[in-house]
C-alpha positions in Angstrom: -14.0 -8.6 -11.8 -17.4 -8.0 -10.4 -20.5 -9.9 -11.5 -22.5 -7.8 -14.0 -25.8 -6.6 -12.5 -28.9 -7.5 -14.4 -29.3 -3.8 -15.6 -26.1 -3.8 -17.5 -26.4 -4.6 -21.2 -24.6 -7.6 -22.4 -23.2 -5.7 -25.6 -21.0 -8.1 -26.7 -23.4 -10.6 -26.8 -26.0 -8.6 -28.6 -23.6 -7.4 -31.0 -22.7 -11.2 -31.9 -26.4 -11.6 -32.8 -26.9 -8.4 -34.3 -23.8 -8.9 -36.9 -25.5 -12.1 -37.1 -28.7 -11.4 -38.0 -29.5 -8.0 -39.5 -26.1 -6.4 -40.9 -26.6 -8.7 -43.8 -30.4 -7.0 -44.7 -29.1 -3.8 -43.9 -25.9 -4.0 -45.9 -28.4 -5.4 -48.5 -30.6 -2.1 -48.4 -27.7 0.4 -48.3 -25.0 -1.2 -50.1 -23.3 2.2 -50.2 -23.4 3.0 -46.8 -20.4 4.0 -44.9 -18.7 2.1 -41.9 -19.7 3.5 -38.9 -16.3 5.2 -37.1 -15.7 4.0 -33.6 -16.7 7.0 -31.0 -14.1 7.9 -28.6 -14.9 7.3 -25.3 -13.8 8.3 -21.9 -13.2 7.0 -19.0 -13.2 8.1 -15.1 -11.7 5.6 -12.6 -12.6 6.7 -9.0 -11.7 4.7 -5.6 -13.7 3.0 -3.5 -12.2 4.2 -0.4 -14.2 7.6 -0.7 -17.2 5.6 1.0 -15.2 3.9 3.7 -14.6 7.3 4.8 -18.5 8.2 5.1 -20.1 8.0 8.3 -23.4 7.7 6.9 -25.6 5.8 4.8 -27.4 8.3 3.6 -24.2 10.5 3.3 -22.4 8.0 1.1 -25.6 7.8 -0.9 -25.4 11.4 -2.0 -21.8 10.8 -2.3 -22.6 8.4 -5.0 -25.7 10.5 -6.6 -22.5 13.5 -7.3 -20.5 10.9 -8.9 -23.2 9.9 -11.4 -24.4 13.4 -11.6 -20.9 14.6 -12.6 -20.4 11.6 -14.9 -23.6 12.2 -16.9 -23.2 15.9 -16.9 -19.7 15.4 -18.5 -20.7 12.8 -20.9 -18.8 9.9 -19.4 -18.9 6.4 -21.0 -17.4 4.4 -18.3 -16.6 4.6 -14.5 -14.7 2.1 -13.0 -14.8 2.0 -9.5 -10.9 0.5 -8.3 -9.8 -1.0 -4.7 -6.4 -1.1 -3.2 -6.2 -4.8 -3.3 -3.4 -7.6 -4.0 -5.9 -10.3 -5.4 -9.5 -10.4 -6.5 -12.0 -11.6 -4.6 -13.0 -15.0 -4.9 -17.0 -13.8 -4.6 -18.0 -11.4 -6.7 -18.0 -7.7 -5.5 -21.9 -7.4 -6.2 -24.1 -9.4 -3.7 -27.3 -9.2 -1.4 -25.7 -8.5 1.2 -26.8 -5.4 3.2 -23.0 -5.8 5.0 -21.1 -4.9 1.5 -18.3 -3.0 0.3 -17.4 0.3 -0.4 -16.8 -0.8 -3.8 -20.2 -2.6 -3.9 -22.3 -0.2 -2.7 -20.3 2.5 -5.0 -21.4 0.5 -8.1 -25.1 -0.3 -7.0 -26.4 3.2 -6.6 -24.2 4.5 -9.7 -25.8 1.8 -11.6 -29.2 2.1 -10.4 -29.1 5.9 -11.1 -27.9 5.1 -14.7 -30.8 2.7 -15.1 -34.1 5.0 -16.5 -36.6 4.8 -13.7 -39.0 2.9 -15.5 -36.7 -0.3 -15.5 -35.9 0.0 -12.1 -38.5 -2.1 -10.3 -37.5 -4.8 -12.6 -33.3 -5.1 -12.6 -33.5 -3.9 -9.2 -34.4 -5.7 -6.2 -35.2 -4.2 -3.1 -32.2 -3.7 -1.1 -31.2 -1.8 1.7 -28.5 0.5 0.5 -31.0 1.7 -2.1 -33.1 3.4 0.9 -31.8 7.1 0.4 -31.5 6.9 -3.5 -35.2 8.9 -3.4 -33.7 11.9 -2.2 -31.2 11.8 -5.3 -31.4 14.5 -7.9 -32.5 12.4 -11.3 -29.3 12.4 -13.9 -31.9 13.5 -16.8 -29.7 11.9 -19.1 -31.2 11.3 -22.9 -31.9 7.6 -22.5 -34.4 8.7 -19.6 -37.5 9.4 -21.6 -40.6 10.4 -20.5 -43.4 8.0 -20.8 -44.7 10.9 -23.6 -41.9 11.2 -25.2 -40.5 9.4 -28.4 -37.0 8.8 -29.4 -34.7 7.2 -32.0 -33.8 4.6 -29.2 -35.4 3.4 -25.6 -33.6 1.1 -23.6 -36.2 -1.9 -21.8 -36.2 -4.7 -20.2 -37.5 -8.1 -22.1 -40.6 -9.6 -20.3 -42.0 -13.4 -19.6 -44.9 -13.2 -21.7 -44.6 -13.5 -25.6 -46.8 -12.3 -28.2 -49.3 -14.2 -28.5 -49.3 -14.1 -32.6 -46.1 -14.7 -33.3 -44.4 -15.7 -29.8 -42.4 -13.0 -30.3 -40.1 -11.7 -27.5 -42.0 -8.3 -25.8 -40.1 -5.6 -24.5 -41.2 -3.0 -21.9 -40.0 0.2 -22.9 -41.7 2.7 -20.7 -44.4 3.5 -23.0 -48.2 2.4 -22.1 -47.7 -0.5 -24.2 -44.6 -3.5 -24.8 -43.1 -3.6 -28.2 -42.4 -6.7 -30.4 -38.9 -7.0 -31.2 -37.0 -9.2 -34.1 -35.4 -11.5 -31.7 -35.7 -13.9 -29.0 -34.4 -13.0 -25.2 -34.5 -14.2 -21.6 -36.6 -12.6 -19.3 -34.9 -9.8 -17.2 -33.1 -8.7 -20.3 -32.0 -4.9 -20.5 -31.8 -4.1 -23.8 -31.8 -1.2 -26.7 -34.5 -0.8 -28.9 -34.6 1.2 -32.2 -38.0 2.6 -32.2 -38.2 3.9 -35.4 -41.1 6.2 -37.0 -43.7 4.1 -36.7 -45.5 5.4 -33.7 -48.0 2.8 -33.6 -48.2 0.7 -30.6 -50.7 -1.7 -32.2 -48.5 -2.7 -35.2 -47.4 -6.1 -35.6 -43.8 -4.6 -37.1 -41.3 -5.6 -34.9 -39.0 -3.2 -33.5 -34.8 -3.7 -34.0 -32.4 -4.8 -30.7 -29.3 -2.5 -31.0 -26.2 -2.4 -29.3 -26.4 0.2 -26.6 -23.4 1.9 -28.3 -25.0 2.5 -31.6 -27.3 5.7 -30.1 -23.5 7.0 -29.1 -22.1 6.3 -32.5 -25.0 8.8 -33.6 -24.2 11.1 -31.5 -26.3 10.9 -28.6 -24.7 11.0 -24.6 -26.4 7.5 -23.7 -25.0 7.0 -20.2 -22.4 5.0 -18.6 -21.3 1.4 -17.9 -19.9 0.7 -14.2 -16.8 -1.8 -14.0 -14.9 -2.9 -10.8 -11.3 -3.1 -10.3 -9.5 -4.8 -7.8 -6.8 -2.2 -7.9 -5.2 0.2 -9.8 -3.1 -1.8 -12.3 -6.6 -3.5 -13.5 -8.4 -0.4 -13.8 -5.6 -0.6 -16.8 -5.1 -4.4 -17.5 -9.1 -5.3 -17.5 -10.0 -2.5 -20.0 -13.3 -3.3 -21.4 -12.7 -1.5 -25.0 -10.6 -3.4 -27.6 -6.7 -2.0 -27.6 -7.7 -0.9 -24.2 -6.9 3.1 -23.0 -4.8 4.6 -25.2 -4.2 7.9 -23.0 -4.0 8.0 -19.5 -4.4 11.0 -17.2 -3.9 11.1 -13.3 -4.8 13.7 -11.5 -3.1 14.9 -8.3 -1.9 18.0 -6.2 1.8 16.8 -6.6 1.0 16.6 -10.2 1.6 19.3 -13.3 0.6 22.7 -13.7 -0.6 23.7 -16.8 -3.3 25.8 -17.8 -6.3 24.2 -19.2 -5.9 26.4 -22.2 -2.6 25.1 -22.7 -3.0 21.8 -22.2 -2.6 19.2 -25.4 -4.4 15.8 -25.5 -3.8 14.2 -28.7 -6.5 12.4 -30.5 -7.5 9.4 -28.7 -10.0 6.4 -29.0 -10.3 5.4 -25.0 -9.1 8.1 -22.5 -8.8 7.1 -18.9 -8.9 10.0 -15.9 -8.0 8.7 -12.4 -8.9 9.9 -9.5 -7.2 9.3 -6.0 -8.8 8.7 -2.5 -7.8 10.3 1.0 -4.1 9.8 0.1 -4.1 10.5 -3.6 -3.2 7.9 -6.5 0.7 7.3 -4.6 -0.7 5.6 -2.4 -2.9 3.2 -4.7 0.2 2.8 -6.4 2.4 2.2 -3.9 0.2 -0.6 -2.3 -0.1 -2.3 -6.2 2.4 -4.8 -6.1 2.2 -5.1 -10.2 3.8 -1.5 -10.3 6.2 -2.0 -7.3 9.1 0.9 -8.0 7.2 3.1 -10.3 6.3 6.7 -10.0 2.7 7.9 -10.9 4.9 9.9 -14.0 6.1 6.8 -15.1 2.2 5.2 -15.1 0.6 8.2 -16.7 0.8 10.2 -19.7 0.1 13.4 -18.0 0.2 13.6 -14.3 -1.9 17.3 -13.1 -3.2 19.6 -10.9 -6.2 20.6 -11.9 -6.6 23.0 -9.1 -3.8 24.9 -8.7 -3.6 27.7 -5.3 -6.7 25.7 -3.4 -7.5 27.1 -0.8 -8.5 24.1 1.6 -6.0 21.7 2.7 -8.1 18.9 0.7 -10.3 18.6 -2.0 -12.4 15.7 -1.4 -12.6 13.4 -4.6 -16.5 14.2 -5.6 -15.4 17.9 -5.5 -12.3 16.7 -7.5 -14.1 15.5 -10.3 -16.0 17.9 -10.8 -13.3 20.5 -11.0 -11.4 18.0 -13.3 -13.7 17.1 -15.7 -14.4 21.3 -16.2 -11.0 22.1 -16.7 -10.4 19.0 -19.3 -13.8 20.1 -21.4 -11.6 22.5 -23.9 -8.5 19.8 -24.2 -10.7 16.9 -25.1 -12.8 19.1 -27.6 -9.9 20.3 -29.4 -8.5 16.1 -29.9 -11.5 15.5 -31.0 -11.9 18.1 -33.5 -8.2 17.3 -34.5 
């Protein structure tokens, strides 16, 4: 697995304090109040051969920026980014190197566009591979607010320095002043902050640490997490959400044909749509010794085409997903609604 970059939220840790700490005052308040219901998520899993095959680094860079744009566009919640390796790595996939991976350098610049532009400077050191991400359309997502703008929710980063009052962890949020929040972090910290009402900057209330799901559970699109696989059985086995994918499509030109219109998903919790490289998903497959002798039908739930009578030859993954993630809109509306 890869080593988490500083600008990914630890959620599970910050859930673990959260239940810990302030379910019991809210419960307390709102002794009535209903269970939050788990949001279904989905998934895209996308190899990291696609930038081996890039002459360029500024061409892989906006190979990248169409990945994240698409993701964000379609309301992803995860991208996992999956070699065509027998083992993990002993080092972790993320390093300082300038000399990295397809894989690495696919996860750097999808996480750093993720990452509101006001936190950059601080999860992001400088780094080579981030010297084209300028020219890179912004993903506009919610959780990028404006330094005018208020919301529900702002994600931040904690800080060193501590409020002097109360020593009090401080939290720079993008706005022209850090907020207090009710617990104490590490430095270097990215986190979610429930901003409330209170527009005061001045106030001594301190603001609430949320898990980064709980905008989501509200209904908000609140960007993606980025996960590394070291092949295509893990993108599977190493599922980050609890009973892991419970419907899994691969997409292919060998695969199904069947109208988008026509097409039944039943109601999920965690959807997973893969993606193949130059050679498709067979050959990921085939080079995964864990599923040695199975077909892609016998991996997936639905094997498709999603674009049926193409006119070129290929249809390069970027321009795949796009197309894909179109044509399942309708199908994943209609197992939600269901």
């Amino acid at each position: 697995m890869a080593k988490k970059n500083k600008n990914q939220t630890a959620d599970a840790e910050v859930e673990a304090e959260l239940n810990a700490d302030t379910d019991v005052s809210h419960s307390k308040k709102k002794l009535k109040k209903k269970k939050n219901k788990k949001t279904p998520t989905v998934t895209i899993a996308v190899p990291a051969s696609i930038i081996d095959n890039v002459q360029t680094l500024e061409l892989a860079t906006r190979l990248a920026g169409q990945i994240a744009r698409a993701a964000t566009i379609f309301r992803i919640n995860e991208v996992v980014v999956f070699d065509n390796k027998t083992h993990p790595d002993d080092d972790s996939v993320m390093g300082n190197s300038d000399d990295e991976s397809g894989a690495a350098f696919l996860m750097r610049i999808l996480q750093y566009l993720e990452t509101p532009q006001y936190l950059r400077k601080a999860l992001f050191p400088m780094h080579n591979n981030l010297r084209f991400v300028g020219l890179l359309p912004p993903l506009d997502a919610p959780h990028h607010l404006r330094k005018h703008e208020w919301g529900p929710y702002r994600e931040g980063v904690t800080v060193k320095e501590r409020d002097l009052s109360s020593g009090a962890t401080l939290v720079d949020v993008g706005l022209v002043k850090n907020v207090i929040v009710d617990q104490i972090f590490e430095p270097g910290r990215r986190v979610t902050v429930a901003m409330g009402t209170n527009r005061n900057l001045d106030s001594d209330l301190p603001r609430q640490v949320v898990s980064s799901s709980k905008p989501r559970e509200e209904g908000t699109y609140w960007g993606y997490q980025v996960r590394y696989a070291h092949n295509i059985s893990s993108v599977f086995k190493d599922c980050a959400y609890k009973g892991g994918y419970d419907f899994i499509i691969g997409t292919s030109e060998h695969g199904q044909i069947i109208k988008s219109s026509d097409l039944e998903i039943p109601s999920f919790r965690h959807l997973l749509i893969a993606f193949g490289g130059l050679a498709g998903l067979e050959e990921s497959i085939e080079e995964d010794v864990n599923l040695k002798g199975k077909s892609a039908q016998d991996i997936f739930n639905l094997y498709l085409n999603t674009c049926p009578h193409q006119g070129s030859r290929t249809i390069r993954t970027e321009e795949a997903i796009f197309i894909s993630l179109q044509y399942f809109q309708e199908p994943i509306s209609r197992a939600l609604q269901g």
